[in-house]
C-alpha positions as CSV (number, residue, x, y, z in Angstrom):
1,X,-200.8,-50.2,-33.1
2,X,-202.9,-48.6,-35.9
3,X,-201.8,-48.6,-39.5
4,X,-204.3,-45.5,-41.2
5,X,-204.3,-44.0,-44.6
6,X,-204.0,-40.2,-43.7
7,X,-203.1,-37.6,-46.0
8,X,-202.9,-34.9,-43.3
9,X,-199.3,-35.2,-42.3
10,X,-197.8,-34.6,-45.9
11,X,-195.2,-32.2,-43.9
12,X,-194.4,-35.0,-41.6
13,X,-194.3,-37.6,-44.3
14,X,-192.0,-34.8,-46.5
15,X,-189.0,-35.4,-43.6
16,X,-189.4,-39.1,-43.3
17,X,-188.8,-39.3,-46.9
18,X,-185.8,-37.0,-47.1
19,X,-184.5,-38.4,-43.9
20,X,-185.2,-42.4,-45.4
21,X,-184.4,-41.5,-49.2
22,X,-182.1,-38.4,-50.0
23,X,-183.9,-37.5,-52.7
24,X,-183.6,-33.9,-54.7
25,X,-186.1,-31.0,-52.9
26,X,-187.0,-30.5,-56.5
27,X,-187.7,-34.1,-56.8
28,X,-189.9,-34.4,-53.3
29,X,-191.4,-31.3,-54.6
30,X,-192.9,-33.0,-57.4
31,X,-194.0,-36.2,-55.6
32,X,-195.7,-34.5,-53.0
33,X,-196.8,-31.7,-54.8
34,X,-198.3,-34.4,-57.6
35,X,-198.3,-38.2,-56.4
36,X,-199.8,-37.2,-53.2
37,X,-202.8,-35.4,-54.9
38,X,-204.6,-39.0,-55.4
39,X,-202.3,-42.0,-53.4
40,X,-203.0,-43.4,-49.8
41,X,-199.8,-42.7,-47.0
42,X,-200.9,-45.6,-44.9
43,X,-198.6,-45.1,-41.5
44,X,-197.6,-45.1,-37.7
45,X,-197.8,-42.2,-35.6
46,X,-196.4,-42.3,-32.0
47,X,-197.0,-38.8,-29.9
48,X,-198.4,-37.6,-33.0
49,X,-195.5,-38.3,-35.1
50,X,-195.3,-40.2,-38.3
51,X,-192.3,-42.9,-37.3
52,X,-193.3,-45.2,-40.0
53,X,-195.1,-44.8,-43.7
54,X,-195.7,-47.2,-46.6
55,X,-197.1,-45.0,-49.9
56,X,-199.8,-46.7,-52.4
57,X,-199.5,-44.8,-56.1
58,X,-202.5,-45.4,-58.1
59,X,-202.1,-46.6,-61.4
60,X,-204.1,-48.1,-64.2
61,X,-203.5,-50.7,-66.3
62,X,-204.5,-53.0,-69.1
63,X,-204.3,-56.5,-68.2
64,X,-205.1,-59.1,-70.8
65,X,-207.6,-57.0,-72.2
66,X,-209.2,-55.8,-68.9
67,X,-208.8,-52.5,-67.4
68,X,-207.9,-52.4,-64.0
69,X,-206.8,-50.2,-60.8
70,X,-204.0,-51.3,-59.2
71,X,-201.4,-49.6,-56.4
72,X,-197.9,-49.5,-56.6
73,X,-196.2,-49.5,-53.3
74,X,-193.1,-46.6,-52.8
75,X,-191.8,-45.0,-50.1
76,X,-191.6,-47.8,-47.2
77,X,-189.7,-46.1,-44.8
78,X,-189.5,-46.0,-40.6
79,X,-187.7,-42.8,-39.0
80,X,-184.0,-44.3,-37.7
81,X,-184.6,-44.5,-34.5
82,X,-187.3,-46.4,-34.3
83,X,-185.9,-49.4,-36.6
84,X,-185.9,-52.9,-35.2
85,X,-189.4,-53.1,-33.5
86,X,-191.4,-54.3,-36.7
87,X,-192.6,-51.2,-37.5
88,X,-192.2,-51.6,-41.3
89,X,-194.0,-55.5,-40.9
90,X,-196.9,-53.9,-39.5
91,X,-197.3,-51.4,-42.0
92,X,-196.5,-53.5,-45.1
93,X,-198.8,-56.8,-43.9
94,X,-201.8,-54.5,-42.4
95,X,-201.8,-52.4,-46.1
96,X,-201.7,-55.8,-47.6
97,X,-204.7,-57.4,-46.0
98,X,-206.4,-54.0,-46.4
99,X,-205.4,-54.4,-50.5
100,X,-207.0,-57.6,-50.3
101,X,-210.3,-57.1,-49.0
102,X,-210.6,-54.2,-51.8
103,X,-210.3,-56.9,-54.3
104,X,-206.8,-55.5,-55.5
105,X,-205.6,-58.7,-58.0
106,X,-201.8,-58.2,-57.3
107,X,-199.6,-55.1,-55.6
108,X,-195.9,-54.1,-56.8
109,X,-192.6,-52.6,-55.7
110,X,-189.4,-51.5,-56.8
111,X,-187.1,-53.0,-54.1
112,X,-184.4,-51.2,-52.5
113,X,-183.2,-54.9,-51.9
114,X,-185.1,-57.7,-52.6
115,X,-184.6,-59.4,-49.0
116,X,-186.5,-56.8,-48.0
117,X,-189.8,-58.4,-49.2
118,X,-189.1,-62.0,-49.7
119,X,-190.4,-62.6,-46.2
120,X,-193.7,-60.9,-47.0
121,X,-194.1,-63.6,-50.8
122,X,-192.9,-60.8,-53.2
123,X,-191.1,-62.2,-55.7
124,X,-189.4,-60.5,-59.3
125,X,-192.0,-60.2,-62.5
126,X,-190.0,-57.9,-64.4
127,X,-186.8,-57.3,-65.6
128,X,-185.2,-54.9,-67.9
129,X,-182.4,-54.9,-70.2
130,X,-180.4,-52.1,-70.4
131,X,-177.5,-50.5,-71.9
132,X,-174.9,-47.9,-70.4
133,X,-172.7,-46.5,-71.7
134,X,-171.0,-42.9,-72.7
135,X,-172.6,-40.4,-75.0
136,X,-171.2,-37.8,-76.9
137,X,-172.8,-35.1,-78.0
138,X,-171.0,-33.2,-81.3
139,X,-171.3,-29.6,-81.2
140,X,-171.9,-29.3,-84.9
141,X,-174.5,-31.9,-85.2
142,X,-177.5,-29.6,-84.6
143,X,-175.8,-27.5,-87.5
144,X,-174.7,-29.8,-90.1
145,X,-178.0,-32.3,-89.5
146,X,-180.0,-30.2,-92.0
147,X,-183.0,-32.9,-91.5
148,X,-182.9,-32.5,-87.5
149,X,-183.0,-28.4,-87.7
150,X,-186.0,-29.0,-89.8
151,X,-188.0,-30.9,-87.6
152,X,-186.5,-31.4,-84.2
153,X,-187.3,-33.3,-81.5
154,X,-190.0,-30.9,-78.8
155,X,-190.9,-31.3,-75.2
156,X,-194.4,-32.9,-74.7
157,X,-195.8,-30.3,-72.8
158,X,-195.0,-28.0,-76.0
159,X,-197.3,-29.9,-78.0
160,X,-201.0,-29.2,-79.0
161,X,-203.7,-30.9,-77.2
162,X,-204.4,-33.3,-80.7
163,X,-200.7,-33.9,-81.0
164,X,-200.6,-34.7,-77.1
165,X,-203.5,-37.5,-78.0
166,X,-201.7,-38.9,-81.2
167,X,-198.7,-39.2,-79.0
168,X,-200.8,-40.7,-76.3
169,X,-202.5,-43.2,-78.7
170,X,-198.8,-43.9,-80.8
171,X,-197.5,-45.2,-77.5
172,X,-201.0,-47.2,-76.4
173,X,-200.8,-49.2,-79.5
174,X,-197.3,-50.2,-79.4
175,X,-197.6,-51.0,-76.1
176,X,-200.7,-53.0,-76.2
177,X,-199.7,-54.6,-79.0
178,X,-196.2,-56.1,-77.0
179,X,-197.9,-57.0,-73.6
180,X,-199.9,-58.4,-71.9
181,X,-199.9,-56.1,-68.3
182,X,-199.2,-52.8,-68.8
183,X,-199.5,-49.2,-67.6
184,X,-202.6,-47.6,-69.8
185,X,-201.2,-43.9,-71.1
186,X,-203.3,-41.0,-71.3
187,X,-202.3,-37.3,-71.3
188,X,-202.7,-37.0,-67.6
189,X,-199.9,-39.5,-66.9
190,X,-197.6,-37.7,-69.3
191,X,-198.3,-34.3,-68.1
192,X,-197.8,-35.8,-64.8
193,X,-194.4,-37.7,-66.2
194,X,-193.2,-34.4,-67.7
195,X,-193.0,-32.7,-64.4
196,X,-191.3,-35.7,-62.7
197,X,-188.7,-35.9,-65.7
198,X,-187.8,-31.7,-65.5
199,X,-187.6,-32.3,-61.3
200,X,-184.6,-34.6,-62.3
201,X,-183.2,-32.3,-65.3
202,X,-184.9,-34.1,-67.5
203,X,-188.1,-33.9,-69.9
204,X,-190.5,-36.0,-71.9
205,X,-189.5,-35.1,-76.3
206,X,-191.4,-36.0,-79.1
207,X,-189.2,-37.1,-82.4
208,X,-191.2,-36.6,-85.5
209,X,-190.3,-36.4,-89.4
210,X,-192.3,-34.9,-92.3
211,X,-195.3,-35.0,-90.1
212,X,-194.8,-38.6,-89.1
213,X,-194.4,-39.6,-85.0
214,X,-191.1,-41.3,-84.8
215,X,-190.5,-41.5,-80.8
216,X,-191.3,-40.7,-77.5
217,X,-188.1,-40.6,-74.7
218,X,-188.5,-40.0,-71.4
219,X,-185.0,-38.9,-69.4
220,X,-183.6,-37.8,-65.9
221,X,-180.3,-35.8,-66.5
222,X,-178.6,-34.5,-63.5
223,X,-174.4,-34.3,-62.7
224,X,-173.7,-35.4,-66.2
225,X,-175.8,-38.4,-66.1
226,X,-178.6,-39.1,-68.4
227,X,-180.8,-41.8,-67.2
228,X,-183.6,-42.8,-70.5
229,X,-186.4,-44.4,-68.4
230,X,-188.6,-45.1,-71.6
231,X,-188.2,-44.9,-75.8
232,X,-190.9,-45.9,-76.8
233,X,-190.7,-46.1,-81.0
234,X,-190.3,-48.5,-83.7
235,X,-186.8,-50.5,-83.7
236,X,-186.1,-49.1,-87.1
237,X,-186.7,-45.5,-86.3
238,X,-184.2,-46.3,-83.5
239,X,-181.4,-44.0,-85.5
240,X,-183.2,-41.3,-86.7
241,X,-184.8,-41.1,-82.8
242,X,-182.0,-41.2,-81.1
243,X,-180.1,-38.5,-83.8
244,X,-182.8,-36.0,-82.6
245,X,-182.7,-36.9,-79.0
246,X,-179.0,-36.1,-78.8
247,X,-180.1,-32.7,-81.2
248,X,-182.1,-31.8,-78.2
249,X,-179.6,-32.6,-75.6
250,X,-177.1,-30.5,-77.4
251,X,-179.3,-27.8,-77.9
252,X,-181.1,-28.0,-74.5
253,X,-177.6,-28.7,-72.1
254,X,-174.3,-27.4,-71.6
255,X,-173.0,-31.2,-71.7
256,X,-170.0,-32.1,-74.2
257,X,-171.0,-36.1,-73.5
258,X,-173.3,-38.1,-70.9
259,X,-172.5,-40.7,-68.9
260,X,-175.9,-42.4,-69.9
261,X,-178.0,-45.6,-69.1
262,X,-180.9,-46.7,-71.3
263,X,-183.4,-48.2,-68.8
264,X,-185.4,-49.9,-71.1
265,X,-184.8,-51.1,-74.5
266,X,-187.3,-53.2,-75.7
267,X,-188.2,-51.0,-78.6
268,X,-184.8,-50.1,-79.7
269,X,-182.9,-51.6,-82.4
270,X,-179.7,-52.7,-80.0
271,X,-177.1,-52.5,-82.6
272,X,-178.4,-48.6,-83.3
273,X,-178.1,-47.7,-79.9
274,X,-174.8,-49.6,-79.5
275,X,-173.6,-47.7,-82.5
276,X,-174.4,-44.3,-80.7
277,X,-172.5,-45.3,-77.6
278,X,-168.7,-45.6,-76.2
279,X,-168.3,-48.2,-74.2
280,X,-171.3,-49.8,-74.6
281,X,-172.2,-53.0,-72.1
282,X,-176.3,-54.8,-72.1
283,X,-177.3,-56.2,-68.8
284,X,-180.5,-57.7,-67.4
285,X,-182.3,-56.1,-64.6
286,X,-184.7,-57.3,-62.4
287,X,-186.3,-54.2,-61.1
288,X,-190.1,-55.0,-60.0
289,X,-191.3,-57.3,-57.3
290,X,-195.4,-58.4,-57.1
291,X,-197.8,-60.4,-54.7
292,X,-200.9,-61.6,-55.6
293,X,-203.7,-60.2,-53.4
294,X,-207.2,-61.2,-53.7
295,X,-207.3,-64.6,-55.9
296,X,-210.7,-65.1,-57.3
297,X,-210.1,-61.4,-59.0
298,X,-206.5,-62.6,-60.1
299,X,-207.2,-65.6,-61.7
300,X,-210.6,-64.1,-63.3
301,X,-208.1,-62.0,-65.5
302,X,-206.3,-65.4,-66.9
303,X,-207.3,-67.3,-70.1
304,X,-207.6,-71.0,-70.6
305,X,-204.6,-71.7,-73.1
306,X,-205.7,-72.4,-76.5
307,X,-206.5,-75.7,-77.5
308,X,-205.5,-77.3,-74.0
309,X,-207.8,-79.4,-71.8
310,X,-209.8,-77.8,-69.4
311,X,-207.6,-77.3,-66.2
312,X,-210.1,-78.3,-63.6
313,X,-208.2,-78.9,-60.2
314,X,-208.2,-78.5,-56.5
315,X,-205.3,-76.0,-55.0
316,X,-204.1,-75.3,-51.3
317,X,-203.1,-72.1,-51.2
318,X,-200.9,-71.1,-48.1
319,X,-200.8,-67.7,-47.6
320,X,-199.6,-66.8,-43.7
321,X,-200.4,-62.8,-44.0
322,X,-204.0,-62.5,-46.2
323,X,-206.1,-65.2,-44.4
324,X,-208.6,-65.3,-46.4
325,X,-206.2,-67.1,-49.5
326,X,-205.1,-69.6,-47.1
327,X,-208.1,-71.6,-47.7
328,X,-208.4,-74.8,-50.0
329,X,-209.5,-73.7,-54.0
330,X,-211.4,-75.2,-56.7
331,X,-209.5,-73.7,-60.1
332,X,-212.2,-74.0,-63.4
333,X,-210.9,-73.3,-67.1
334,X,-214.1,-72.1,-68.8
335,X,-213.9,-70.2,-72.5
336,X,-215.0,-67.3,-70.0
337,X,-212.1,-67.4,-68.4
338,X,-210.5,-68.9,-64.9
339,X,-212.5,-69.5,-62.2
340,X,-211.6,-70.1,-58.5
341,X,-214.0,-70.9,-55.6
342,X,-213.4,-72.1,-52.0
343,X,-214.0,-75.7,-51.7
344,X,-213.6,-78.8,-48.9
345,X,-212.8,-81.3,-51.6
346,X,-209.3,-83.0,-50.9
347,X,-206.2,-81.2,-52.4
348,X,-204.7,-82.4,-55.4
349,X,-201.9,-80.3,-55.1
350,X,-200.7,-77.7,-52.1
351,X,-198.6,-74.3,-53.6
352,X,-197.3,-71.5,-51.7
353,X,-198.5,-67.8,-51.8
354,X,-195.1,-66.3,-53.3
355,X,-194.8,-69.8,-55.7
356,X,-197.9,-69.1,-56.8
357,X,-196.9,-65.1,-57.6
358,X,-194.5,-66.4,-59.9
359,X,-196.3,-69.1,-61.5
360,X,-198.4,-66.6,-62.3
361,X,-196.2,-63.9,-64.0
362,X,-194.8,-66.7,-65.7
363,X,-191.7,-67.0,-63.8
364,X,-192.4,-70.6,-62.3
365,X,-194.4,-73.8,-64.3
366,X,-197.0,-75.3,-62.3
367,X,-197.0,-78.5,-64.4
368,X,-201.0,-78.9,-62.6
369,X,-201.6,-75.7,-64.1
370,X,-200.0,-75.7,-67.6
371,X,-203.4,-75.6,-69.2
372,X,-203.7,-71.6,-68.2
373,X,-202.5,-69.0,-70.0
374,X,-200.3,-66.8,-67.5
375,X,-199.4,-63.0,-67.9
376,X,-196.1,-63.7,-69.6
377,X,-195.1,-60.3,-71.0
378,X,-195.4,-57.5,-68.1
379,X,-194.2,-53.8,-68.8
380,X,-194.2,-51.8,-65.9
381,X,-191.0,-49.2,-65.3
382,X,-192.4,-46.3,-63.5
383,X,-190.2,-44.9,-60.8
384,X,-193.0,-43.6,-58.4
């Protein structure tokens, strides 16, 4: 059976989803009126019918310093009936080993549930902590905020191109400046992250005052539930962001309050938000799952830890689905960077594919390996 990227059944691919996934038609208009324009639909056909599909979503990102391409992997679905025959293993471990031999460092997922991809060595990177809650949204706060009607929070997409770039390099900084893997910005992506906001009743606004950029939110809002996927500000702007975000609501929506779920809060001053909520409750997340791919490209974006010893050892890697990891590994620490080659020296120590995943988001210690610097500080939270 023949796993091929083909972007010529999009119509095909469009019911699979809906049958799979439920989603909105406005939503699945978007994705596959936008995602599909540059991602790979690797898939099954049988009598010229798609009965299984796996989704790669380009995206690129800045990891420790170094940009780089990398796929996140949505929309693994088989059509119902034919479940149970391994469809989904063939499609997931043949667009693996394909990832690999493109030198793709690592791949990701947002799980539907992780015991989905445990067997295939994904294991959780990321997690968020978020905050739910209700919010209410006072008729007469757009009218008595005098500071708020003078400068109010505006859709992106209602912005001049130069504003549109000092939004695009506000949120670069911050973000660069926090972690270590993240999600490069540029106005593409939030053109493209405008449309998929308004296709869930959302939008992408810009909080500024007296000239100055305060915020950037990004939020779904459909049957009375807002959903904030990203504020992206400085912690003590928090208040005055979140004033003009609920201006905008009020001003925007027909909504009296929100049933409403902050997504990710690492920028937020937590006793702001908390203060703007009713019945406020934090909770950790994990949300994205990653496997390491091609290993001499993965390690080559690691650092030697400052001031440590060399780490000079021989690894066995096992790796049951990309053959070419399970192989015996010489790791180098040079002020260059990590090096790995493939070696017959004896083994000092033997670690397994999905260990190794976490060891190297900084999930697991390797005590043979404390002498590397791993990527300890992640920030990915796109939905597609």
């Amino acid at each position: 059976m023949k796993v091929e990227p083909n972007q010529q059944n999009k119509q095909q691919c469009y019911g699979l989803w809906k049958d799979c996934f439920g989603d909105s038609d406005q939503y699945m208009n978007y994705y596959f009126t936008e995602k599909t324009k540059d991602n790979e639909i690797f898939q099954i056909e049988r009598d010229g019918e798609v009965i299984s599909m796996l989704h790669l979503n380009p995206f690129t990102f800045l990891v420790n310093g170094v940009t780089q391409k990398l796929n996140y992997i949505v929309g693994v679905a088989t059509k119902e009936s034919e479940r149970g025959q391994g469809l989904m293993r063939t499609v997931l471990t043949d667009t693996l080993r394909k990832q690999a031999e493109r030198g793709e460092a690592f791949t990701y997922l947002m799980p539907a549930a992780k015991e989905i991809y445990l067997p295939y060595d994904f294991r959780y990177m990321y997690t968020q902590s978020r905050v739910t809650g209700v919010l209410a949204l006072k008729e007469e706060m757009a009218v008595t905020m005098q500071e708020v009607k003078a400068e109010p929070a505006v859709s992106y997409e209602s912005l001049t191109d130069e504003e549109k770039e000092q939004v695009v390099s506000f949120v670069n900084e911050k973000l660069q400046a926090s972690f270590d893997c993240v999600v490069l910005r540029d106005k593409a992506y939030y053109e493209r992250l405008c449309k998929e906001m308004q296709a869930a009743g959302g939008n992408v606004v810009v909080a500024r005052q007296a000239g100055r950029l305060l915020g950037v939110c990004a939020f779904m809002l459909e049957n009375g539930h807002i959903e904030v996927v990203e504020t992206i500000t400085t912690p003590s702007d928090t208040r005055e962001v979140l004033t003009k975000l609920k201006a905008f609501l009020q001003e925007e929506y027909e909504e009296t309050s929100l049933q409403a779920a902050w997504l990710e809060t690492y920028f937020l001053d937590k006793e702001a938000l908390f203060s703007e909520l009713e019945e406020a409750k934090e909770v950790e997340q994990p949300i994205i799952m990653a496997r390491l791919l091609h290993l001499e490209h993965a390690f080559s974006l690691l650092r030697q830890k400052e001031g440590a010893e060399p780490s000079n050892i021989v690894v066995c890697i096992e790796d049951p689905i990309i053959k070419a990891n399970q192989k015996t590994f010489a790791i180098e620490g040079t002020a260059d960077g990590i090096k790995i080659s493939e070696t017959n020296e004896e083994p000092a120590l033997t670690v397994a594919i999905a260990e190794l995943t976490e060891w190297y988001f900084g999930v697991r210690e390797i005590p043979q390996l404390q002498g590397i610097q791993t990527l300890t500080s992640p920030y990915i939270n796109d939905i597609v």
